[in-house]
TORGU-402589 format. One record per residue (C-alpha): x, y negated, z negated. Coordinates in nm, 2 decimals. Last residue first. Layout:
BEGIN
ATOM        X        Y        Z
ATOM        X        Y        Z
...
//
This chain:
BEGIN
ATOM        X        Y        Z
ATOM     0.51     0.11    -0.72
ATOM     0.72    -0.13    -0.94
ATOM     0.44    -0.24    -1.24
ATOM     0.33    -0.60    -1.29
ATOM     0.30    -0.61    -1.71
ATOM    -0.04    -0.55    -1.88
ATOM     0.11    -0.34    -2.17
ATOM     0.25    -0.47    -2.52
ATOM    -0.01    -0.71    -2.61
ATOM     0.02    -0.85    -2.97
ATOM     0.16    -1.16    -2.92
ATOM    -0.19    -1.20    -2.73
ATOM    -0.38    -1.13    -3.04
ATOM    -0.23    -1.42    -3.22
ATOM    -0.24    -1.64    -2.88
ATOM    -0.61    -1.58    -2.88
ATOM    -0.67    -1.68    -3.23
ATOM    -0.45    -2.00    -3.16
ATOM    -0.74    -2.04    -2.88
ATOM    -0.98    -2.04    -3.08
ATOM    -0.85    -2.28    -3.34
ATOM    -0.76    -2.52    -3.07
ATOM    -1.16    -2.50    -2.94
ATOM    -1.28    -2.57    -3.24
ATOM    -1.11    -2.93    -3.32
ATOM    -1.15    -3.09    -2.99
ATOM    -1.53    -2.99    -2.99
ATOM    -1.53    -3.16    -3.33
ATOM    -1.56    -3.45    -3.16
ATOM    -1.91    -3.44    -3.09
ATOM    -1.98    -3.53    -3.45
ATOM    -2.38    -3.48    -3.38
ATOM    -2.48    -3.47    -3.74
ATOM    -2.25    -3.20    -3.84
ATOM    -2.49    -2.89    -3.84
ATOM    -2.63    -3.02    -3.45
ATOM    -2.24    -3.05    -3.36
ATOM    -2.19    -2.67    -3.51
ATOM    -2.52    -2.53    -3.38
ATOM    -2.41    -2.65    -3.04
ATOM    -2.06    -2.51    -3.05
ATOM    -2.17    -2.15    -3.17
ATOM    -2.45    -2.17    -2.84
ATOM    -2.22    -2.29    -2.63
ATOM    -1.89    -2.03    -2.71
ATOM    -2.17    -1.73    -2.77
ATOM    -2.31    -1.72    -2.40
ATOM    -1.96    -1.79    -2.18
ATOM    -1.81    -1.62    -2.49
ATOM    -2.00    -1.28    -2.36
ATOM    -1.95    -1.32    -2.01
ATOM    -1.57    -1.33    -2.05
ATOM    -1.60    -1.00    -2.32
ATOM    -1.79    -0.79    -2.06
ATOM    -1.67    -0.96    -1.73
ATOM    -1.33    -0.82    -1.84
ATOM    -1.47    -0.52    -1.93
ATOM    -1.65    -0.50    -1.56
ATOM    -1.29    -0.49    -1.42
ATOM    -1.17    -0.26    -1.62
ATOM    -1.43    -0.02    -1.53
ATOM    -1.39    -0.14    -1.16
ATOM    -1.01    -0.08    -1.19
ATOM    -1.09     0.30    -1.34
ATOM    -0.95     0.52    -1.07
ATOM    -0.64     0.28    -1.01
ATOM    -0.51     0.32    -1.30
ATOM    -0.53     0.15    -1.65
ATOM    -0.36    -0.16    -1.82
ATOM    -0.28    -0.30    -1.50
ATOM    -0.61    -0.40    -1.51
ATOM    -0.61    -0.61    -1.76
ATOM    -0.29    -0.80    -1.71
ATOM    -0.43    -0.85    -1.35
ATOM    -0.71    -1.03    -1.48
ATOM    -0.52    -1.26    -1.77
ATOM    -0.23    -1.37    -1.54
ATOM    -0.48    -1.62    -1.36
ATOM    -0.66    -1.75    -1.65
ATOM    -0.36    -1.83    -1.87
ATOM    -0.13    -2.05    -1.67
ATOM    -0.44    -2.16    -1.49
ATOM    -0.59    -2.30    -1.83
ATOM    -0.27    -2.47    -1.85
ATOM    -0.29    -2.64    -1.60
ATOM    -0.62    -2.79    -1.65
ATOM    -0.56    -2.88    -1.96
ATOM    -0.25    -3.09    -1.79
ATOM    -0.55    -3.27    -1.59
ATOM    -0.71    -3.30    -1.90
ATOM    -0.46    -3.48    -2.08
ATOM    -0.46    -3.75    -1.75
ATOM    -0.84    -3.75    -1.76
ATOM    -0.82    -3.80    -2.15
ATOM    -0.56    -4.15    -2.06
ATOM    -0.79    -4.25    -1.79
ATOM    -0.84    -4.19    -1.43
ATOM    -1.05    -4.37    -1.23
ATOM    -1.22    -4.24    -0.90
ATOM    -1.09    -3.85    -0.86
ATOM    -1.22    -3.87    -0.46
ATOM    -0.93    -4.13    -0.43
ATOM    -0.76    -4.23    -0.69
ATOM    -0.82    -4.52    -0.96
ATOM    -0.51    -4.58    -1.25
ATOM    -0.44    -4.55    -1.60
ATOM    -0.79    -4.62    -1.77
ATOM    -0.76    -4.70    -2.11
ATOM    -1.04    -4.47    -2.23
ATOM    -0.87    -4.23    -2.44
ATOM    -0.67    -4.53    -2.60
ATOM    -0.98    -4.69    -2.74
ATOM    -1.11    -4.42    -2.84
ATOM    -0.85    -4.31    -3.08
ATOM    -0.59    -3.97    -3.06
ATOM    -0.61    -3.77    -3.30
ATOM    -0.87    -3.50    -3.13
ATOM    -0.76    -3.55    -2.80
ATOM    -0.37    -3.46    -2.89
ATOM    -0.53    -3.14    -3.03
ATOM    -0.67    -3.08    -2.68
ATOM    -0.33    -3.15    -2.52
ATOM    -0.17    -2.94    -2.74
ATOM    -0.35    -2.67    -2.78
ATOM    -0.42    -2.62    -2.42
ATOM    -0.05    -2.66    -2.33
ATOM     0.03    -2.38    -2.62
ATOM    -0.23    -2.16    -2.47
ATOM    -0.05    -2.17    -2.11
ATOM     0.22    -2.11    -2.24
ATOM     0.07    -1.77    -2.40
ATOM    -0.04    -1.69    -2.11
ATOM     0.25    -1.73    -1.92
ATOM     0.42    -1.53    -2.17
ATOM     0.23    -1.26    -2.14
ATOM     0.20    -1.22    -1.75
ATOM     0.60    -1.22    -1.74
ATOM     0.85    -1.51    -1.58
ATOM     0.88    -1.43    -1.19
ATOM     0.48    -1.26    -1.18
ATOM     0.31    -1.51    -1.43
ATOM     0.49    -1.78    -1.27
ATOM     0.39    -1.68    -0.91
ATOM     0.05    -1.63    -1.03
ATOM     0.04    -2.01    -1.21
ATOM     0.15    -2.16    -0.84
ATOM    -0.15    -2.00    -0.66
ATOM    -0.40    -2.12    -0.89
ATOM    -0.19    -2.51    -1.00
ATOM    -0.43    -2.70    -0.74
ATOM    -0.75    -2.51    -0.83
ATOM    -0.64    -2.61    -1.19
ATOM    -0.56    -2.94    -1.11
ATOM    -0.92    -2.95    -0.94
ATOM    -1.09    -2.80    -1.20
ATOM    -0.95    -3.11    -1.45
ATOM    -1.06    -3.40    -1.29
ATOM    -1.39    -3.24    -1.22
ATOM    -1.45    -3.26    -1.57
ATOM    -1.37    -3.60    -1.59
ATOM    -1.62    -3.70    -1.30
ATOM    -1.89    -3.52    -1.48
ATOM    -1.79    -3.71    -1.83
ATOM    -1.81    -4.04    -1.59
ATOM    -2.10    -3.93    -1.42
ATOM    -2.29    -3.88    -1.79
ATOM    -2.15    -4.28    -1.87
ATOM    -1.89    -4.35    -2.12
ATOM    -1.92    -4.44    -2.49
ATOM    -1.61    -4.18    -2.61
ATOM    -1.86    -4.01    -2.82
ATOM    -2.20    -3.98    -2.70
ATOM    -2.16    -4.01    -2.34
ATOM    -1.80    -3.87    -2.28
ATOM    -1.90    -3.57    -2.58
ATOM    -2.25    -3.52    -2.42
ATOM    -2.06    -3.48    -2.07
ATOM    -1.83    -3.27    -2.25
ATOM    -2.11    -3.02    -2.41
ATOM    -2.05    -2.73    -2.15
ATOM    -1.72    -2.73    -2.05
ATOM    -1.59    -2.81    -2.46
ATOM    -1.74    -2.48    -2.49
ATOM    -1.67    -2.30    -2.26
ATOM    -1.29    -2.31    -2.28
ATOM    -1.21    -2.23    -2.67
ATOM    -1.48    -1.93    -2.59
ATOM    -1.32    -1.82    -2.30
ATOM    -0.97    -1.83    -2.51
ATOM    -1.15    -1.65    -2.74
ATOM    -1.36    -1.35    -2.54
ATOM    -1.02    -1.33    -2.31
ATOM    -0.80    -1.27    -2.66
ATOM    -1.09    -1.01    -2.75
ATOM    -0.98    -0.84    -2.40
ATOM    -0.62    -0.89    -2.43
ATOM    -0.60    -0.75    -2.79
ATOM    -0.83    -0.47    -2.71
ATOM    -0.61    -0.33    -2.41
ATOM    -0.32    -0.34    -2.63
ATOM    -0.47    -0.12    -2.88
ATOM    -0.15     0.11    -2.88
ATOM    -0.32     0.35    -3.08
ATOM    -0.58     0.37    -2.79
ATOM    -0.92     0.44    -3.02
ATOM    -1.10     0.11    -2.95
ATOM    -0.99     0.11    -2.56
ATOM    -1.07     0.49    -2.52
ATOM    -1.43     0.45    -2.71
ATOM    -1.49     0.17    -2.43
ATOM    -1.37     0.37    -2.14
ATOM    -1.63     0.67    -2.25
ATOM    -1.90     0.40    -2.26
ATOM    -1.82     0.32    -1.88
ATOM    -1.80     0.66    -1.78
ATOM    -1.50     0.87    -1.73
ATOM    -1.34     0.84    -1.36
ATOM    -1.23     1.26    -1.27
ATOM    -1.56     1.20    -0.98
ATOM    -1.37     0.90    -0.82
ATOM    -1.04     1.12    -0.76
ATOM    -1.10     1.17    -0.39
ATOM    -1.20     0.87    -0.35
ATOM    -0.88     0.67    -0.44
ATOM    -0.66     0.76    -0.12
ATOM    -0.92     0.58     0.11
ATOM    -0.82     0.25     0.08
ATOM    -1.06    -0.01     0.14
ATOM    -1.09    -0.20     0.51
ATOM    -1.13    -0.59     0.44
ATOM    -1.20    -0.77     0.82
ATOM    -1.53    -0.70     0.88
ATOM    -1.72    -0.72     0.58
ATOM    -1.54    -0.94     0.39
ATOM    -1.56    -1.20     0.65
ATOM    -1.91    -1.09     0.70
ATOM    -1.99    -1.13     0.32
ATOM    -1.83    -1.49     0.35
ATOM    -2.06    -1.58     0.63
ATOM    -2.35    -1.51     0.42
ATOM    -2.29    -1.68     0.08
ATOM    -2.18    -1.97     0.31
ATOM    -2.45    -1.97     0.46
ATOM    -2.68    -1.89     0.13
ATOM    -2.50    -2.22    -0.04
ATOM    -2.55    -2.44     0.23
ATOM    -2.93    -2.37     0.29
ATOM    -2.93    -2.44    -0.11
ATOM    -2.80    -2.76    -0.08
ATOM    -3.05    -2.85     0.19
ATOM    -3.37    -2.81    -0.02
ATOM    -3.34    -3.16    -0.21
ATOM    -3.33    -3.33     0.15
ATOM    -3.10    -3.62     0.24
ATOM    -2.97    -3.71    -0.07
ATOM    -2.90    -3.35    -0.19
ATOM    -2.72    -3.28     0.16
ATOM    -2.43    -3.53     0.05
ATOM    -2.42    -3.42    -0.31
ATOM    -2.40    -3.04    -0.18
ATOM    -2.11    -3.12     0.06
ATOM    -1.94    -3.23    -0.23
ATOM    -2.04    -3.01    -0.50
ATOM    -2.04    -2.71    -0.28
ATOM    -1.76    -2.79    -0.11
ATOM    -1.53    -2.83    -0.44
ATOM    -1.69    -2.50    -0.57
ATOM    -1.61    -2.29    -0.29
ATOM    -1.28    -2.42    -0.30
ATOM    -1.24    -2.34    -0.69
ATOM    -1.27    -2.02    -0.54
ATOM    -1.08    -1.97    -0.27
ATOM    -0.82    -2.08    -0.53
ATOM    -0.96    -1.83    -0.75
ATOM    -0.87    -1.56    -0.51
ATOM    -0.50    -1.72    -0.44
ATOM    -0.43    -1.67    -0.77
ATOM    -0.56    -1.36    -0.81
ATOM    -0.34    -1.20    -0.54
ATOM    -0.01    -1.42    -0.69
ATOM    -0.10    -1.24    -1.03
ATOM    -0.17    -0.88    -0.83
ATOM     0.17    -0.92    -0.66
ATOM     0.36    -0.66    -0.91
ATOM     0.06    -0.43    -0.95
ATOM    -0.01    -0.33    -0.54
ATOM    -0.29    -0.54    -0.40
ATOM    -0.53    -0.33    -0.18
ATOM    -0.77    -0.20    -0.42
ATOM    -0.69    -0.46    -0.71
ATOM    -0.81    -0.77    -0.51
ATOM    -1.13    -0.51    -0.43
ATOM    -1.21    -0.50    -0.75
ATOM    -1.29    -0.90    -0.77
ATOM    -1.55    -0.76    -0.48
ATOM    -1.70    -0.45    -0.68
ATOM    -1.72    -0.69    -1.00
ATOM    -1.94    -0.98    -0.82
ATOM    -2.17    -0.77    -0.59
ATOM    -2.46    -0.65    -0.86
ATOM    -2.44    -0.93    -1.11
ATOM    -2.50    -1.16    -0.80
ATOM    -2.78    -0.98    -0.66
ATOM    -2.94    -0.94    -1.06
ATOM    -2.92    -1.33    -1.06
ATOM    -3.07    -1.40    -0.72
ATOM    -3.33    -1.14    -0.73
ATOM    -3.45    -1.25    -1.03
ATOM    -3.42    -1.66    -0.98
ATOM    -3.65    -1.56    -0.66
ATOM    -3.88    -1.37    -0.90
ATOM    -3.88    -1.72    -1.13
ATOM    -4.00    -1.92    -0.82
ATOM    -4.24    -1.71    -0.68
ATOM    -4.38    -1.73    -1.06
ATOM    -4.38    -2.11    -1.07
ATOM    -4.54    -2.14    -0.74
ATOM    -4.46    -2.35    -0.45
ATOM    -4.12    -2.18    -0.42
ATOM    -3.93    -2.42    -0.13
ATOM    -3.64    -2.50    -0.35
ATOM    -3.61    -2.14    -0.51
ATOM    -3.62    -1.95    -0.20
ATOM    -3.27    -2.02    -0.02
ATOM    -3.09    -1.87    -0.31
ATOM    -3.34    -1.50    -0.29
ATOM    -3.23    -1.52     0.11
ATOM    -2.87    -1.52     0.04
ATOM    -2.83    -1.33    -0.32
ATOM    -3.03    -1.02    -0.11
ATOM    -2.80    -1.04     0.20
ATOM    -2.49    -1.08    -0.08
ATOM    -2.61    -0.75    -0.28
ATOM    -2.63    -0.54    -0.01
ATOM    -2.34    -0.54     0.19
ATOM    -2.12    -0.63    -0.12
ATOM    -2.22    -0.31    -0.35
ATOM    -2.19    -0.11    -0.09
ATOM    -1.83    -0.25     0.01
ATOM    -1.73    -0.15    -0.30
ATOM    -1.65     0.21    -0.32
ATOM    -1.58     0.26     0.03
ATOM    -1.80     0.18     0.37
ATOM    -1.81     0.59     0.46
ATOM    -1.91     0.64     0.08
ATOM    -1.82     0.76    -0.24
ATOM    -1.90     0.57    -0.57
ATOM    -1.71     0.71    -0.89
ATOM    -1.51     0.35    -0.95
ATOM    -1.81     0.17    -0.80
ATOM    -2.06     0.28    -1.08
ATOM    -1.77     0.14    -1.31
ATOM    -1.80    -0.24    -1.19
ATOM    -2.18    -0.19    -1.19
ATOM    -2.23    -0.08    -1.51
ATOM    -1.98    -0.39    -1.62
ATOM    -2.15    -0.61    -1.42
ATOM    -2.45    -0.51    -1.50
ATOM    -2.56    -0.61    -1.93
ATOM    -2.36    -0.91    -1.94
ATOM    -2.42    -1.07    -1.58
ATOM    -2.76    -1.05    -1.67
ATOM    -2.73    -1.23    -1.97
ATOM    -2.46    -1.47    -1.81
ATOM    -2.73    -1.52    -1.59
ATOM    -3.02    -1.60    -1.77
ATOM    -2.81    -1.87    -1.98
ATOM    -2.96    -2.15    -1.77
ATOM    -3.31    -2.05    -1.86
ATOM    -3.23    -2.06    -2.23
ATOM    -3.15    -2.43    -2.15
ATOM    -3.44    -2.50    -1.91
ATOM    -3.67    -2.33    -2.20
ATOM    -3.50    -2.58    -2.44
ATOM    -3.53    -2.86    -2.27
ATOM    -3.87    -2.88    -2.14
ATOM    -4.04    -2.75    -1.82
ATOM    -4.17    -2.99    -1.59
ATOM    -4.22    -2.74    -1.30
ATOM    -4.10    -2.99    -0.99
ATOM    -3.88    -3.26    -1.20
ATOM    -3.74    -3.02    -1.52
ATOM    -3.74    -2.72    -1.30
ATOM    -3.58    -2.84    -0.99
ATOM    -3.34    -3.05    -1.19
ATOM    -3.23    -2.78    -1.41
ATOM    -3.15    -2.60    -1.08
ATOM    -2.93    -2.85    -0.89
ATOM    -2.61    -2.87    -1.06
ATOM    -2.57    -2.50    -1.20
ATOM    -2.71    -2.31    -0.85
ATOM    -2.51    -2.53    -0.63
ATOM    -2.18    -2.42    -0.83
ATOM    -2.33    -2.09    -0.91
ATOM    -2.38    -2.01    -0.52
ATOM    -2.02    -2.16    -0.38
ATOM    -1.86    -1.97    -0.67
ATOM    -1.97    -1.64    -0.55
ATOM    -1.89    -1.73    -0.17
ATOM    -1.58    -1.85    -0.26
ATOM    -1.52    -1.51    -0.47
ATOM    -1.58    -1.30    -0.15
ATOM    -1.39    -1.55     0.08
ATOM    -1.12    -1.46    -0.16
ATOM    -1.08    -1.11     0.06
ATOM    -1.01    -1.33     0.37
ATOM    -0.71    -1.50     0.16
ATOM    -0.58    -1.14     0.01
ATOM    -0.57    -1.01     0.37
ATOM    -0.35    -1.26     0.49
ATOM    -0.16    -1.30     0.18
ATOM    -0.02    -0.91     0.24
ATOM     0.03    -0.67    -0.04
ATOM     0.15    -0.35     0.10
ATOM     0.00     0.00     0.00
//
């Protein structure tokens, strides 16, 4: 098996597609149901979680039905060739659902499509990436990516304004026309079927990781669940923390945020070849000590300095003093988020990568629904100190770099 960046670039059409979809899907869909079903808050909130929830309870079923699966197409390519059609057509529904329950069986399809196709194509960079280039594989799939979400939210603004619906038409092309990409120019490996019916069951893969003496596969996977937690959220009440904290506007908070994907869409492909020239774990765990850092150094510093604006740059508009720190945040969430896949599945064989896969989904997916929720109850307990975001999330992630130290496998292999 050879690793080639051509193949590895039309396979992160896959995850451009996915990213495309929850890019649209997260700006535009409490709008649809706060302004065309008038739904409160708190159902639009719980709403907003369905797919995390989903995400939680198939993608790691589906990630190990896909190690046993033997087709013609593969192990995956099921799972793609049917899942993205649905996501495609259930997508382009939901703005032109007259009815509340046509719309909410159109959410359906789309979220248990997604949950279906995500693992098997993120399994796939495994499939035909040998160990020692998987970092530089993954990089360059999250930089496809972090593109999918860049043209999402700016083509998506532009079509916004000229028809609510059109968003949505862009997000099931491109949903579609990645699939095909996939499709027709990703052939899997057949030297892995044969063993598909010796892969032990997803519960059977837990009970391993819990009772492997070495426990190295737990560490990184309850590291993931904390450094995901550190990350999401400060993602998901930062806007409230710009607004309600540091006095600026909602689109500034927005703008900030997207200050901080881009540098880490811009340091993807670089943070691999790091991880593979320097070791996985210890660009992790630079990567947590930039985060610390720079979110501590939010924390201290005052107000007035976070909002000195430095400079004004095109696209990025004006940049000040907590866009700069973020910018490094986003770094270093590279460093960590790019070695942390591969790490994972080099921990096991190539029979269980979908297993491993899914477990990474598992305790990712889980933060993504406890890191809000713990945050929110925390502000709410404190009187609304929105600051204290910047005080959590270091403590998270030291808990991360504690378990971390503790990771002995994970390393690129020579084969």
């Amino acid at each position: 098996m050879k690793y080639s960046i051509g193949k590895t670039f039309l396979l992160g059409f896959g995850f451009f597609g996915v990213m495309a979809i929850w890019s649209i899907y997260n700006a535009y869909m409490p709008v649809f149901l706060e302004d065309k079903f008038l739904l409160g808050a708190g159902f639009i909130g719980f709403f907003m979680t369905l797919d995390n929830i989903a995400a939680l309870f198939i993608q790691p079923a589906v990630g190990n039905w896909s190690d046993r699966l033997h087709t013609n197409l593969g192990r995956r390519m099921p799972f793609i060739i049917i899942g993205a059609p649905i996501a495609a057509i259930a997508f382009i529904m939901l703005p032109v659902a007259n009815s509340i329950f046509i719309f909410f069986l159109a959410a359906l399809a789309l979220l248990l499509s997604m949950a279906i196709w995500r693992t098997p194509v993120v399994s796939l960079m495994a499939d035909i990436t040998p160990s020692k280039y998987r970092s530089q594989a993954n990089g360059i799939i999250n930089l496809m990516g972090g593109l999918g979400s860049i043209i999402a939210f700016l083509g998506g603004a532009k079509l916004y304004e000229m028809n609510p619906s059109y968003p949505f038409l862009l997000g099931s092309v491109l949903v579609a026309i990645s699939a095909i990409l996939v499709f027709i120019f990703i052939k899997e490996p057949k030297e892995y079927s044969a063993a598909s019916e010796e892969t032990p069951s997803l519960l059977e893969s837990v009970k391993f990781i819990f009772n492997d003496n070495d426990k190295s596969a737990l560490r990184i996977l309850l590291a993931i669940f904390f450094w995901f937690i550190a990350y999401t959220g400060i993602e998901a009440f930062f806007t409230l923390y710009a607004k309600n904290y540091l006095g600026l506007t909602v689109a500034d908070g927005s703008r900030l945020l997207g200050q901080l994907s881009l540098f880490f869409v811009l340091f993807a492909l670089p943070a691999g070849y790091i991880g593979a020239a320097f070791g996985r774990r210890k660009t992790i765990l630079l990567g947590i000590s930039v985060m610390v850092l720079c979110i501590i150094a939010v924390f201290l510093m005052p107000i007035s300095t976070l909002t000195n604006v430095l400079t004004s740059l095109p696209i990025l508009g004006k940049v000040p003093v907590v866009g700069v720190v973020l910018m490094v945040v986003g770094i270093g969430w590279a460093l960590i988020n790019i070695n942390s896949l591969p790490m994972v599945l080099d921990m096991t064989d190539n029979n269980n990568i979908g297993t491993y896969t899914g477990l990474y989904y598992l305790f990712s997916t889980l933060s993504a629904i406890a890191g809000p929720i713990l945050y929110g109850w925390i502000i709410q307990l404190s009187n609304s100190q929105y600051n204290l975001l910047m005080m959590i999330s270091p403590l998270a992630l030291i808990i991360a770099a504690v378990l971390t130290f503790g990771v002995k496998r994970g390393e690129a292999q020579e084969i």
